[in-house]
PDB file of N, CA, C and O in Angstrom:
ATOM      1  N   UNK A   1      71.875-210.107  60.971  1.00  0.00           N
ATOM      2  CA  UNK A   1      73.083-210.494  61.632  1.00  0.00           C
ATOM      3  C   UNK A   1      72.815-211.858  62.264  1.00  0.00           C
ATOM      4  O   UNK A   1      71.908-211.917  63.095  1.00  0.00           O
ATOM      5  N   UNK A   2      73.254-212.561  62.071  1.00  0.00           N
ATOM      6  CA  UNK A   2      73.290-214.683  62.514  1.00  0.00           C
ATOM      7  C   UNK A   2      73.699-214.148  64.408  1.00  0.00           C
ATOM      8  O   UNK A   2      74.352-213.243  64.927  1.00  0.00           O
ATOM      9  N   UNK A   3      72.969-215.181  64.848  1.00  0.00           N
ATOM     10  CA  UNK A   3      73.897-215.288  66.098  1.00  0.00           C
ATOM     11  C   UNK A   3      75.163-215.305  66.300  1.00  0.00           C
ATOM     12  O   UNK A   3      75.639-214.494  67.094  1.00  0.00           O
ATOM     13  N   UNK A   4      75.955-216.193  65.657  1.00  0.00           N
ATOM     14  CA  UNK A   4      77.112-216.326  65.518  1.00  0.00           C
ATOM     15  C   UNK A   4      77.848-215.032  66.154  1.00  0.00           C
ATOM     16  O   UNK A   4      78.294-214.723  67.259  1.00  0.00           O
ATOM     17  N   UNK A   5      77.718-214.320  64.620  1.00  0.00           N
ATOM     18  CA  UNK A   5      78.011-212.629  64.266  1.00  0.00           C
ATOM     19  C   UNK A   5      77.671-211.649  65.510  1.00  0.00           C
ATOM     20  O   UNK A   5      78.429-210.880  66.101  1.00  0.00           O
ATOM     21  N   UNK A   6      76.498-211.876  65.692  1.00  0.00           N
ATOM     22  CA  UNK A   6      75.851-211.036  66.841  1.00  0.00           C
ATOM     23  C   UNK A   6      76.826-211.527  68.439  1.00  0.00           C
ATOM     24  O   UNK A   6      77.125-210.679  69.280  1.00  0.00           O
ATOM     25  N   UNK A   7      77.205-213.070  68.584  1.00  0.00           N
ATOM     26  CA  UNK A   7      77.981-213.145  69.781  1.00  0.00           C
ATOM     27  C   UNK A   7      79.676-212.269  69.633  1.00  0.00           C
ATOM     28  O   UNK A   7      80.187-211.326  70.236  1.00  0.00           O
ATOM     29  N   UNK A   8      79.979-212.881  68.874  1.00  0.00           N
ATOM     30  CA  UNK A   8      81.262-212.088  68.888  1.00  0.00           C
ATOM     31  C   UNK A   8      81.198-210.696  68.356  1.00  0.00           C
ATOM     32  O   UNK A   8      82.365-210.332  68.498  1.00  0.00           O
ATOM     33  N   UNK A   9      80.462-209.562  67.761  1.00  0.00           N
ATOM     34  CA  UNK A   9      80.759-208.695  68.090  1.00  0.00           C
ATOM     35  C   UNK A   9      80.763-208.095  69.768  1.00  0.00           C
ATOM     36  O   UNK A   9      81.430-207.227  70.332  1.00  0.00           O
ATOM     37  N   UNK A  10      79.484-209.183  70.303  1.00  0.00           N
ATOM     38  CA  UNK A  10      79.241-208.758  71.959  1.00  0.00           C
ATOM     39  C   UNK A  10      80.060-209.286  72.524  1.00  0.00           C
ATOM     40  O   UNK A  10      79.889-208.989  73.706  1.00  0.00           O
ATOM     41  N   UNK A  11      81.340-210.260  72.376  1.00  0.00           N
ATOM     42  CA  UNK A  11      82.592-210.363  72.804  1.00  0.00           C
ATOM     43  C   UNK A  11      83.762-209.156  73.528  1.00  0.00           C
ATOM     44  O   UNK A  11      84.495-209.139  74.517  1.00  0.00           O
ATOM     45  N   UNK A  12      83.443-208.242  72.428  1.00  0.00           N
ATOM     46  CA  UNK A  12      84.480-207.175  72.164  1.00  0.00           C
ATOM     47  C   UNK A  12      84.186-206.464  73.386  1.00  0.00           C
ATOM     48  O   UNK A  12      85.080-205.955  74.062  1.00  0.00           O
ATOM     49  N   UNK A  13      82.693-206.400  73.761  1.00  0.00           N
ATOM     50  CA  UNK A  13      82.485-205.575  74.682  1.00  0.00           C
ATOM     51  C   UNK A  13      81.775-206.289  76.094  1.00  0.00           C
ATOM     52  O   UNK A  13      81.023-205.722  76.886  1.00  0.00           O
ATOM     53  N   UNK A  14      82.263-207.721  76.142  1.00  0.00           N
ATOM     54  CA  UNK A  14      82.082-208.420  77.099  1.00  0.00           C
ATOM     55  C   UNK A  14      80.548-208.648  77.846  1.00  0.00           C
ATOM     56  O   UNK A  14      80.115-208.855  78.979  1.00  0.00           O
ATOM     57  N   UNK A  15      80.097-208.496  76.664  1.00  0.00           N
ATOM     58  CA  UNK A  15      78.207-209.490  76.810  1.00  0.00           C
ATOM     59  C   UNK A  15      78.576-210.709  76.678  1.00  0.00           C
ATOM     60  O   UNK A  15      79.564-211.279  76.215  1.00  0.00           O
ATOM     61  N   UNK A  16      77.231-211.134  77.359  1.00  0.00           N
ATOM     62  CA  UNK A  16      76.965-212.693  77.415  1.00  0.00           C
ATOM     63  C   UNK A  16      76.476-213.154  76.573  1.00  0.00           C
ATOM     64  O   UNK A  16      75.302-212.787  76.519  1.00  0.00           O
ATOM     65  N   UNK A  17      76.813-214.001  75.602  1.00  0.00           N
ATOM     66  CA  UNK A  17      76.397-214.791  74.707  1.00  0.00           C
ATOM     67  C   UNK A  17      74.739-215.171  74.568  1.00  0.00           C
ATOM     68  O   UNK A  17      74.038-215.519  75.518  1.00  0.00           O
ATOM     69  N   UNK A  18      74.284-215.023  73.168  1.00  0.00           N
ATOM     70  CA  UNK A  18      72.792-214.817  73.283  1.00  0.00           C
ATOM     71  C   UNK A  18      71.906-215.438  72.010  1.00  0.00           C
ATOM     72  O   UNK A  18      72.108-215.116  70.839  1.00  0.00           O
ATOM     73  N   UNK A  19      71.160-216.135  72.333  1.00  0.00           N
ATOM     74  CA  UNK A  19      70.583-216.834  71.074  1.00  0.00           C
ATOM     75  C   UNK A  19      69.054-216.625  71.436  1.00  0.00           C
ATOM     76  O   UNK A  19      68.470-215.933  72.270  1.00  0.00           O
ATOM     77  N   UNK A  20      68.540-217.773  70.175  1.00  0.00           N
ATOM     78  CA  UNK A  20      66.995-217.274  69.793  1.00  0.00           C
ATOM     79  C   UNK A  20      65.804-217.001  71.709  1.00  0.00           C
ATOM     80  O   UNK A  20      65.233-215.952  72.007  1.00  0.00           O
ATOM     81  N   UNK A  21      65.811-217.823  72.255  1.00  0.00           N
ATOM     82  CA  UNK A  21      65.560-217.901  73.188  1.00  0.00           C
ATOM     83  C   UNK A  21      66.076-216.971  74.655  1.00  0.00           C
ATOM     84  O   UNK A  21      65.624-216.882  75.796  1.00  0.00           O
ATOM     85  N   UNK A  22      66.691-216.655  74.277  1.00  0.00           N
ATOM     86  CA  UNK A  22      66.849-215.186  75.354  1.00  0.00           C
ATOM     87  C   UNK A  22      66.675-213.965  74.612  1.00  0.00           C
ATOM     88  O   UNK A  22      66.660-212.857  75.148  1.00  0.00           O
ATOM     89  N   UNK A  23      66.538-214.176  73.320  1.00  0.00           N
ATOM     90  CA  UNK A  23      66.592-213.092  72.687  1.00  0.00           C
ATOM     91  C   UNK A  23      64.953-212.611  72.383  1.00  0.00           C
ATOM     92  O   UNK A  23      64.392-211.532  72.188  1.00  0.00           O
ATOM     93  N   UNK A  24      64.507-214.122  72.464  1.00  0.00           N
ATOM     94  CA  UNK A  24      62.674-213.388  72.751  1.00  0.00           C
ATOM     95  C   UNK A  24      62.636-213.061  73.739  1.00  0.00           C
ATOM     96  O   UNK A  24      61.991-212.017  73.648  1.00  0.00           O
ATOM     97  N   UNK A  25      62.941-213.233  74.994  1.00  0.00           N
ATOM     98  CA  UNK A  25      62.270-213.488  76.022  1.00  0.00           C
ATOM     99  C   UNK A  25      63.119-211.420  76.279  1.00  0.00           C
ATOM    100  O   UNK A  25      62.418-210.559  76.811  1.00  0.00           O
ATOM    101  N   UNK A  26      63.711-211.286  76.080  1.00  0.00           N
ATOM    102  CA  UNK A  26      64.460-209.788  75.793  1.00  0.00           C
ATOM    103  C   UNK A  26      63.289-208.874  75.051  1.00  0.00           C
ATOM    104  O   UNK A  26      62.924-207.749  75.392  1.00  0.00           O
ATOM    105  N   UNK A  27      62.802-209.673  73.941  1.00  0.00           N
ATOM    106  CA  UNK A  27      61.860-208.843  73.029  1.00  0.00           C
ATOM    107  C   UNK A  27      60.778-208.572  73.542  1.00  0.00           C
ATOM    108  O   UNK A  27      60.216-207.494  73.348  1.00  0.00           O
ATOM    109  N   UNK A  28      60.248-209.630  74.378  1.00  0.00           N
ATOM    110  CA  UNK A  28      59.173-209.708  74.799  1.00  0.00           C
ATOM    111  C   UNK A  28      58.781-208.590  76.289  1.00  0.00           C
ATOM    112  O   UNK A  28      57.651-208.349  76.713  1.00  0.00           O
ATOM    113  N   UNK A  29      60.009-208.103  76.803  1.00  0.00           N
ATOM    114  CA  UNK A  29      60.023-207.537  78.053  1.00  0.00           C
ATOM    115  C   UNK A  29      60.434-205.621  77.853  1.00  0.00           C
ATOM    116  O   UNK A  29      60.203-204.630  78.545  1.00  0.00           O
ATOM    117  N   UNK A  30      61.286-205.915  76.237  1.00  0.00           N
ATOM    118  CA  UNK A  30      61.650-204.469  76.475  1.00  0.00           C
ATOM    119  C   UNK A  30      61.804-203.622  75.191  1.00  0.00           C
ATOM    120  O   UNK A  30      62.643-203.892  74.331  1.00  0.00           O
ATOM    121  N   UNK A  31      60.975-202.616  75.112  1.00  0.00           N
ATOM    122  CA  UNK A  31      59.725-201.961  73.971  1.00  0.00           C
ATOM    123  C   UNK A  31      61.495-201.581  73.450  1.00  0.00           C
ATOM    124  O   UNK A  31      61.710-202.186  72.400  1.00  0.00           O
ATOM    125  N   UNK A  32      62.479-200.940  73.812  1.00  0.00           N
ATOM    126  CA  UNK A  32      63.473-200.216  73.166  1.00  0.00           C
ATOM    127  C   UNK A  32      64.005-201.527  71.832  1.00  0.00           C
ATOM    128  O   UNK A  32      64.259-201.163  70.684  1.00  0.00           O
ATOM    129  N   UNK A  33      64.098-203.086  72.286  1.00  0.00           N
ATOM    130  CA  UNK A  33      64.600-203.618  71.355  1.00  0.00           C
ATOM    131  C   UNK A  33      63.681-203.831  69.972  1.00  0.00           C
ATOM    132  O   UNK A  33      64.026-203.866  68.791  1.00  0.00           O
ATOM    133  N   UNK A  34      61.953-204.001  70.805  1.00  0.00           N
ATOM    134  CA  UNK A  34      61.402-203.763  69.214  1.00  0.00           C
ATOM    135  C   UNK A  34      61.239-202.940  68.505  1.00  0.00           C
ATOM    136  O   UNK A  34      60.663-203.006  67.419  1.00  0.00           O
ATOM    137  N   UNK A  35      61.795-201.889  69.079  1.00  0.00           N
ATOM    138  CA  UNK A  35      62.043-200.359  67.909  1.00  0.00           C
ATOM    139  C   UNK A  35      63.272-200.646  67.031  1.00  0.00           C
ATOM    140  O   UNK A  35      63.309-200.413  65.823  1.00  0.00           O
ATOM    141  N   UNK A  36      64.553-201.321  67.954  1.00  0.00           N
ATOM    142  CA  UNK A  36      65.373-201.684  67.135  1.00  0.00           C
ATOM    143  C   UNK A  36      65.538-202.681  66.131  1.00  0.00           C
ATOM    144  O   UNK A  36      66.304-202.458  65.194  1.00  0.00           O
ATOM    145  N   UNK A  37      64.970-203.654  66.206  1.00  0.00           N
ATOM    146  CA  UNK A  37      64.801-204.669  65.683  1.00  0.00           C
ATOM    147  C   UNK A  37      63.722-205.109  64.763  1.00  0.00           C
ATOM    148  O   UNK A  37      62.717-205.442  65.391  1.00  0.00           O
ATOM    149  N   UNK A  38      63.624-205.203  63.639  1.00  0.00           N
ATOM    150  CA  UNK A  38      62.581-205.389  62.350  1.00  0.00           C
ATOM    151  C   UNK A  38      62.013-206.813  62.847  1.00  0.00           C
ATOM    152  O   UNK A  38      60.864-207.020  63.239  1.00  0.00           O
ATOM    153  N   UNK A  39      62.821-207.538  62.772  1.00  0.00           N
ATOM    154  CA  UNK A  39      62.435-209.245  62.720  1.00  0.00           C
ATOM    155  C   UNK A  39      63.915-209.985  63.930  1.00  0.00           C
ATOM    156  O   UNK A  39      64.881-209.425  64.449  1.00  0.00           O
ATOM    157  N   UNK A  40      63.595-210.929  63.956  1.00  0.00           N
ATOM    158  CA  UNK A  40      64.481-211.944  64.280  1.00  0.00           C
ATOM    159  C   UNK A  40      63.802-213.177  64.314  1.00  0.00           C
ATOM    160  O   UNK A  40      62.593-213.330  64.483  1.00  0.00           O
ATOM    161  N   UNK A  41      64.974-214.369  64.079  1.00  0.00           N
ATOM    162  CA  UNK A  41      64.352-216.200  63.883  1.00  0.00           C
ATOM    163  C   UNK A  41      65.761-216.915  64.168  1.00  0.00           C
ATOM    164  O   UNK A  41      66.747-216.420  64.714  1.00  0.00           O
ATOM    165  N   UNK A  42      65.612-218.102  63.697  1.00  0.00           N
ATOM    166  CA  UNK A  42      66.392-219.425  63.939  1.00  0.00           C
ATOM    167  C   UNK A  42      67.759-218.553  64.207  1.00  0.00           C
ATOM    168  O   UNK A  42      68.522-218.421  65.164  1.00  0.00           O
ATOM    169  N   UNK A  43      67.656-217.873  62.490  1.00  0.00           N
ATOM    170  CA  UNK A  43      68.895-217.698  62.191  1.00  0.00           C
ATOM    171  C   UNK A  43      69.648-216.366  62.131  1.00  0.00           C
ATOM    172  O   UNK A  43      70.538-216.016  61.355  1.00  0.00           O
ATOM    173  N   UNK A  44      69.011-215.644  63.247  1.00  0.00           N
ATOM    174  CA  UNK A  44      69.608-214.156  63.761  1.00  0.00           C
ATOM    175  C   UNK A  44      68.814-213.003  64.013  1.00  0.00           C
ATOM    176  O   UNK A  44      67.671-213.239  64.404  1.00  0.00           O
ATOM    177  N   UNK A  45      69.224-211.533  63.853  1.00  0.00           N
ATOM    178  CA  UNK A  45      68.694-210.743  63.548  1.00  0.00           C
ATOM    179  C   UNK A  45      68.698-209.773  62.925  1.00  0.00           C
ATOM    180  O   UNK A  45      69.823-209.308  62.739  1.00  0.00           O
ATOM    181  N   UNK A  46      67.492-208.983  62.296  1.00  0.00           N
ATOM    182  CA  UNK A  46      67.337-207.811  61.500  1.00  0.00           C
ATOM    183  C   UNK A  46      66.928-206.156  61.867  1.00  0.00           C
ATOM    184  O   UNK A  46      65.817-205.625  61.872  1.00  0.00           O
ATOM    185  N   UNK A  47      68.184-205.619  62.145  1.00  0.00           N
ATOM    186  CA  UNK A  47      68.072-204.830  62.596  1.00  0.00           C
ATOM    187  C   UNK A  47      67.162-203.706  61.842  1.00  0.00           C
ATOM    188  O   UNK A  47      67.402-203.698  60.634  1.00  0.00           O
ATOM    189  N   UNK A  48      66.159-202.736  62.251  1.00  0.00           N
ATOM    190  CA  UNK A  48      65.307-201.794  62.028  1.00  0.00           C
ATOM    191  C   UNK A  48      66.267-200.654  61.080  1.00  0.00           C
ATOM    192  O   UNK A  48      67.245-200.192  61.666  1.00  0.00           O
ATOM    193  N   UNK A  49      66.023-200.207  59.685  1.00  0.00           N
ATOM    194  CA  UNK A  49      66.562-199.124  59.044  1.00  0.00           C
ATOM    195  C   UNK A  49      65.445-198.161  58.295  1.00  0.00           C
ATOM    196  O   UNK A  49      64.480-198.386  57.564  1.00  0.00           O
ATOM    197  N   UNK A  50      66.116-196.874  58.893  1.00  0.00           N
ATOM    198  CA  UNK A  50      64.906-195.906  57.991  1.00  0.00           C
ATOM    199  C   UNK A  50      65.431-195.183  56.638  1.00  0.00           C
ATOM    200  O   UNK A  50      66.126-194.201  56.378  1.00  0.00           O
ATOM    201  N   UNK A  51      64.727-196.197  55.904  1.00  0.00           N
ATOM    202  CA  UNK A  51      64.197-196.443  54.214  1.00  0.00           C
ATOM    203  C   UNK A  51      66.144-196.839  53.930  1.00  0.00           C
ATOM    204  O   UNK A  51      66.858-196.936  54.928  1.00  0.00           O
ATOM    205  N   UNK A  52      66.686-197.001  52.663  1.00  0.00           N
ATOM    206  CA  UNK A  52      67.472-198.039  51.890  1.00  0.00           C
ATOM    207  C   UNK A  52      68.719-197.024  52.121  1.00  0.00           C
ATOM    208  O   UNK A  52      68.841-195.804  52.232  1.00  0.00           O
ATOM    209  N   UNK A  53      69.441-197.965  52.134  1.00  0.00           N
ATOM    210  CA  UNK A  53      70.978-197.433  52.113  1.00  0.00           C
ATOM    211  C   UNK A  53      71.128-196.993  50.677  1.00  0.00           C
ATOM    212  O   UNK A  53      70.871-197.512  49.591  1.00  0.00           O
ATOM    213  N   UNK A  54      71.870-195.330  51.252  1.00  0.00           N
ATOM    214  CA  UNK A  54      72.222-194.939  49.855  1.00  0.00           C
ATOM    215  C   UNK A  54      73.183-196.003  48.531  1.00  0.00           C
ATOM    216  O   UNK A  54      73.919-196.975  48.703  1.00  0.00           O
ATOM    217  N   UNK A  55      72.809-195.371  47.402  1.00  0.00           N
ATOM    218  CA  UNK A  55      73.485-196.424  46.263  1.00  0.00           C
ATOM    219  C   UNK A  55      75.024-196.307  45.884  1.00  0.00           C
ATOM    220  O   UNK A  55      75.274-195.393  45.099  1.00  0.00           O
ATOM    221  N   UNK A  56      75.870-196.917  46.221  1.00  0.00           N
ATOM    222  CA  UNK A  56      77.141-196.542  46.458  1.00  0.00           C
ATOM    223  C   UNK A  56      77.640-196.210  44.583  1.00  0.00           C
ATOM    224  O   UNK A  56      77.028-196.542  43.568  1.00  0.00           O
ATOM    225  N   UNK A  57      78.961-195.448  44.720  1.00  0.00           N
ATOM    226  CA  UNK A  57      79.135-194.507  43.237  1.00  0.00           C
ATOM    227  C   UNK A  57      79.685-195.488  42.774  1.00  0.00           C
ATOM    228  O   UNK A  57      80.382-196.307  43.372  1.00  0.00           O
ATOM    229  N   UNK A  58      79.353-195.450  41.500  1.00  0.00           N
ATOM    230  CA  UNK A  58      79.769-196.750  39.981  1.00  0.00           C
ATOM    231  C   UNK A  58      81.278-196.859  40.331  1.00  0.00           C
ATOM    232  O   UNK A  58      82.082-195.927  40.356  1.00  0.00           O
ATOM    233  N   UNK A  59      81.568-198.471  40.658  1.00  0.00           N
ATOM    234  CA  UNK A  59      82.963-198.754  41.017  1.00  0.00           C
ATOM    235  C   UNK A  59      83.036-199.672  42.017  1.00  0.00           C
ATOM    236  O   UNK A  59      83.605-200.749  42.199  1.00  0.00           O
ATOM    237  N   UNK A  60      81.699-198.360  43.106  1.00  0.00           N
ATOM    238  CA  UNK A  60      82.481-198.677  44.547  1.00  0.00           C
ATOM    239  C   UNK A  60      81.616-199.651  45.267  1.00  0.00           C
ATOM    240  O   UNK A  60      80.399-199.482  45.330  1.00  0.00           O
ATOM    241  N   UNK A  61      82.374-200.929  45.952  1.00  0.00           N
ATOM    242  CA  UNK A  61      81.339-202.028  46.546  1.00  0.00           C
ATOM    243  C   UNK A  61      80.542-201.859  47.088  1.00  0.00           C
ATOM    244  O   UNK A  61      81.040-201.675  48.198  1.00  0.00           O
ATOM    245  N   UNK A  62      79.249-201.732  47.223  1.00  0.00           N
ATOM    246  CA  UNK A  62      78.863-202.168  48.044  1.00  0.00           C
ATOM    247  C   UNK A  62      78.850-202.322  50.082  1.00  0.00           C
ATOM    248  O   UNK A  62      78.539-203.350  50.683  1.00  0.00           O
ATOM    249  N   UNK A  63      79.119-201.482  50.496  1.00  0.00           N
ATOM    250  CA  UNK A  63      79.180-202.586  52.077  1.00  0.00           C
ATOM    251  C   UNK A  63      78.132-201.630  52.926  1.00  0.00           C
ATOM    252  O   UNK A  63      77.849-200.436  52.825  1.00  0.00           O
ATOM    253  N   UNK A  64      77.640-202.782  53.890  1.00  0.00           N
ATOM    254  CA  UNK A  64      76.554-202.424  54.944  1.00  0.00           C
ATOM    255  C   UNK A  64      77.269-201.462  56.153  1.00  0.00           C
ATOM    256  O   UNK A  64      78.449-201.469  56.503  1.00  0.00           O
ATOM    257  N   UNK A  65      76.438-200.847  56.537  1.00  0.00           N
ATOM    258  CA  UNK A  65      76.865-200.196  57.760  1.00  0.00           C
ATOM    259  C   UNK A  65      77.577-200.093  58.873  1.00  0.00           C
ATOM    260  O   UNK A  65      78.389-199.311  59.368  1.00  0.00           O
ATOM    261  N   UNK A  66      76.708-201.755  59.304  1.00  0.00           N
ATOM    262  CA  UNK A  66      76.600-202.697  60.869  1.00  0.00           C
ATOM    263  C   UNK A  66      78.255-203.399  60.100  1.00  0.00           C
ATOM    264  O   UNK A  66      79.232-203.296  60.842  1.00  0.00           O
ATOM    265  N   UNK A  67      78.457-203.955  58.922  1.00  0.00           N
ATOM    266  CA  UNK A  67      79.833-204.565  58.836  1.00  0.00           C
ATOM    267  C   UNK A  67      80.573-203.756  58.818  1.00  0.00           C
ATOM    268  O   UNK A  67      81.668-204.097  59.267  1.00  0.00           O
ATOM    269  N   UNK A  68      80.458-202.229  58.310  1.00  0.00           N
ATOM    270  CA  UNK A  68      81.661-201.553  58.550  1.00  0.00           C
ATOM    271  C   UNK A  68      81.953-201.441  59.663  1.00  0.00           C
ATOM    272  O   UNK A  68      83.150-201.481  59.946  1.00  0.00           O
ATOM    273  N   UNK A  69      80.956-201.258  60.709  1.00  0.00           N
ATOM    274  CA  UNK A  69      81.348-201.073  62.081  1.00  0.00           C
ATOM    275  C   UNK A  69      81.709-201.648  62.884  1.00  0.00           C
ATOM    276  O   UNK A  69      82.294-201.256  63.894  1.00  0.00           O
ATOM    277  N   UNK A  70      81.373-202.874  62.525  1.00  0.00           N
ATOM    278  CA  UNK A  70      81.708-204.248  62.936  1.00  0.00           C
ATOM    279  C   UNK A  70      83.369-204.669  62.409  1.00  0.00           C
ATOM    280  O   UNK A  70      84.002-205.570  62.961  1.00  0.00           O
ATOM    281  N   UNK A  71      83.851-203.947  61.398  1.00  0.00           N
ATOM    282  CA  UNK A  71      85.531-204.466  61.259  1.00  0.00           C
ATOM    283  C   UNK A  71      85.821-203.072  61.415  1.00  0.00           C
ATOM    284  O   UNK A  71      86.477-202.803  60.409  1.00  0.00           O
ATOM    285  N   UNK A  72      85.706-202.037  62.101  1.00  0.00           N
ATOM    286  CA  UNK A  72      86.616-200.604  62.834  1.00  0.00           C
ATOM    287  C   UNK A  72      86.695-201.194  63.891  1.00  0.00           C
ATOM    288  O   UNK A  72      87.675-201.150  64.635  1.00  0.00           O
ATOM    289  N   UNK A  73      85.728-201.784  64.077  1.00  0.00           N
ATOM    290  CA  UNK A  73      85.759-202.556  65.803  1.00  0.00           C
ATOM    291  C   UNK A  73      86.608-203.342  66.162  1.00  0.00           C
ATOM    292  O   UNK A  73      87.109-203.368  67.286  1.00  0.00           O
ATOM    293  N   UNK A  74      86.945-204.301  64.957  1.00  0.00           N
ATOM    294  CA  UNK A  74      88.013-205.385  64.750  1.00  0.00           C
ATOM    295  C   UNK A  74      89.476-204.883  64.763  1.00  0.00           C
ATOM    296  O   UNK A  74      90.359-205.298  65.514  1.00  0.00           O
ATOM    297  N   UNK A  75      89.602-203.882  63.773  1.00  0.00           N
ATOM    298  CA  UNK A  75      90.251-203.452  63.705  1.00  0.00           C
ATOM    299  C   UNK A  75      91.385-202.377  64.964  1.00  0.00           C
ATOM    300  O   UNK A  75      92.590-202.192  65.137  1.00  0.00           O
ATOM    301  N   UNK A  76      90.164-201.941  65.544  1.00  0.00           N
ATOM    302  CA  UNK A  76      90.708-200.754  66.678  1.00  0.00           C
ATOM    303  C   UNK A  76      91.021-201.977  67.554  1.00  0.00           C
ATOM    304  O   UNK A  76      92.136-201.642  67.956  1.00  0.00           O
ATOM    305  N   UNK A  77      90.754-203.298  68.176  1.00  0.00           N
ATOM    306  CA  UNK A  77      90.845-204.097  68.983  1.00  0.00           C
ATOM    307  C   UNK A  77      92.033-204.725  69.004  1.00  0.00           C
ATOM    308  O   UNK A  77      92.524-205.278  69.989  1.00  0.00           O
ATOM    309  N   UNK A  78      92.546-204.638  67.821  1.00  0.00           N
ATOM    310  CA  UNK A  78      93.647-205.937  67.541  1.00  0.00           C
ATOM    311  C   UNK A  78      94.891-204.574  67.356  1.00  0.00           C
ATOM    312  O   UNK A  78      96.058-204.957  67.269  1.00  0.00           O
ATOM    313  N   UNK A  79      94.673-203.287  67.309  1.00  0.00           N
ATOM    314  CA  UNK A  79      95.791-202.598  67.199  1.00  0.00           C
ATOM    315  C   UNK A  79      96.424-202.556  68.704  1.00  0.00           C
ATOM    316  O   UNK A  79      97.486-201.970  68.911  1.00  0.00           O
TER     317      UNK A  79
END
């Protein structure tokens, strides 16, 4: 997830805007985010998953988790 992505979903729920540099200094202080978190760099982060998203049925696209949840979110907001 890009910063970008990562600020405005934390919009919705009125966090403070957050990039590479608070976001170590977060990593560095509190064991719960490096359980959550695989990696992060320049250009966002990678959230921690246990083993591969199932293979969606011949047809059907494709989509990640965090984006589905990320446009119910959109969605429930703007209704």
């Amino acid at each position: 997830m890009t910063w970008e992505a990562l600020n405005q979903a934390g919009q919705n729920y009125g966090a403070p805007d957050i990039d590479y540099d608070r976001f170590a200094a977060r990593w560095e202080s509190d064991p719960v985010i490096k359980k959550l978190v695989a990696r992060f760099d320049g250009q966002g982060v990678v959230i921690n998953t246990k083993g591969a998203e199932p293979e969606p049925e011949q047809g059907e696209p494709k989509k990640s988790k965090m984006r589905q949840s990320a446009m119910n979110a959109v969605s429930a907001e703007l209704k």
